[in-house]
N, C-alpha and C positions, 0 to 999 in steps of 0.2 A: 527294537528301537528303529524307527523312520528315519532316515539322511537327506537331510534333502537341503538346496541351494538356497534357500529364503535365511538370509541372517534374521537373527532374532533383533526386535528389533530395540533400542536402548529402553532402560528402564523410565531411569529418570527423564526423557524427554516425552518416551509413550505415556508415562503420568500427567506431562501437562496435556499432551493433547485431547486425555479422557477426560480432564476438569472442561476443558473448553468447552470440548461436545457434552457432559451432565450440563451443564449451562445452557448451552443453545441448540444442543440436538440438531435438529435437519435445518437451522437457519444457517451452519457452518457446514464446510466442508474442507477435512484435514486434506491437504495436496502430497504430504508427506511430512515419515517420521523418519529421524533420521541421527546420527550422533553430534552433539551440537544444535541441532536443528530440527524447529517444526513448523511448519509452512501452514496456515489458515484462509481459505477463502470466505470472504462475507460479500455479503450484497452492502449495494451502498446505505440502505433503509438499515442496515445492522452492524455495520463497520465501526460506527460510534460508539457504540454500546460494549462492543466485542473488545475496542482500545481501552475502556476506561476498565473492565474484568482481568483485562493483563496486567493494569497498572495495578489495580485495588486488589485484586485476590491472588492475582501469581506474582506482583513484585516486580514486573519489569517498570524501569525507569524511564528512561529514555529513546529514542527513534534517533538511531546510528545514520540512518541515510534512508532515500525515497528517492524511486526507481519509476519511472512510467516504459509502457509497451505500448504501441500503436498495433490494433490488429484491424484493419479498413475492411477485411474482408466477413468479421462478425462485427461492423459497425459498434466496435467497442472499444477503449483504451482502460488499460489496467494500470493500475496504480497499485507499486508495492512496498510496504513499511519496512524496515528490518531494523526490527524494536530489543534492545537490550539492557540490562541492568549494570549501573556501577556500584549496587549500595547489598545487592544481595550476595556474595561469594558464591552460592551452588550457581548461579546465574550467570557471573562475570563471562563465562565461555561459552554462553548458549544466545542463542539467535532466535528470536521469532518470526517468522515472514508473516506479515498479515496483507494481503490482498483485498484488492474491491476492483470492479468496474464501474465504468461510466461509459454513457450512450455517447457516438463520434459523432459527429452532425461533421458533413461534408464541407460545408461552407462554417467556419466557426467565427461564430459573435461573440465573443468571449465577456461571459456573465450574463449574457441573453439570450441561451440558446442552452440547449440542454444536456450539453457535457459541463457537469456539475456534482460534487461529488461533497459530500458535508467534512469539513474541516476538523482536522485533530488538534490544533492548536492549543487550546483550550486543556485537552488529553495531558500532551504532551507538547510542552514548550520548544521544543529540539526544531519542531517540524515548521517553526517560520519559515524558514527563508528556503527549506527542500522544497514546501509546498508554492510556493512564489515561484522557484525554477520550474518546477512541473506546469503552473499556470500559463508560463509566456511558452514553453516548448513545446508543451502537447496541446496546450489550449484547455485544461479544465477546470474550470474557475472553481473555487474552495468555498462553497457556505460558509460564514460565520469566521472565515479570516479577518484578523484584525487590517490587512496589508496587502489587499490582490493587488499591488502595483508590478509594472514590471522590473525585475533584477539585473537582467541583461542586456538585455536587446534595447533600442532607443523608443521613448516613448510612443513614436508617433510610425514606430512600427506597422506596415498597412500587409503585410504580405502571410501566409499559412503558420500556425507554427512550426519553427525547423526541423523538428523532431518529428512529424508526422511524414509519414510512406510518401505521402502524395505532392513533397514540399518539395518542388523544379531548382535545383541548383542551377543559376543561369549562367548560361558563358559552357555549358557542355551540351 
């Protein structure tokens, strides 16, 4: 018998991650398996698709919270879900991270420029108002939101969003 440092890795989470990938194969990519936790990347053309398979075929419920990363340096923002179940019990303790990018435009026109990312809302009801924060902070407007208005900041907000690398806190 071989010893070696690699935990094995959970059962029941490594089962969701292999329904995900029979489903989508090379359109996903698992980021990690882990106890509690399975992490999925999709592109944003497959992210829709990939939320509605968690909801309909593995049972997660609801989108716990929504997370954006500003990365300036691959002209990308990430956008990540952490979608969980209150109705299934094997579920109640388990996390899914579902990820997607969106393209960063330097100067952002928010809804007319092409950090755009297609909306869960629809998916998952939870994700109103996470996705409205994400909008005015990082700047990526949500396809087929019912409510791109801004949440926080005052309407007539003219300046980056604050959440992006590149946003000058003034007065330092």
């Amino acid at each position: 018998m071989v010893k070696t440092d690699e935990p094995e890795l959970p059962a029941f989470e490594k089962g969701i991650s292999e329904k995900v990938v029979e489903k989508f194969g090379d359109k996903i990519n698992v980021k990690f398996v882990k106890k509690d936790r399975v992490g999925i990347a999709a592109s944003r053309e497959d992210v829709h698709d990939v939320a509605e398979f968690v909801r309909d075929t593995l049972g997660y419920d609801h989108v716990e919270s929504v997370s954006g990363v500003d990365y300036p340096q691959d002209k990308e923002i990430e956008v990540v879900y952490h979608i969980g179940s209150y109705t299934d019990p094997l579920l109640a303790s388990q996390i899914l991270v579902l990820s997607t990018r969106a393209q960063r435009e330097e100067i952002p026109i928010p809804g007319n420029d092409a950090t755009k990312l297609p909306s869960l809302r629809d998916v998952f009801y939870s994700v109103e108002f996470h996705e409205r924060e994400i909008f005015e902070m990082l700047g990526v407007y949500f396809e087929g939101h019912p409510d791109n208005r801004r949440l926080l900041l005052p309407e007539d907000w003219a300046d980056l969003p604050p959440l992006r690398k590149d946003f000058a806190i003034k007065g330092r």
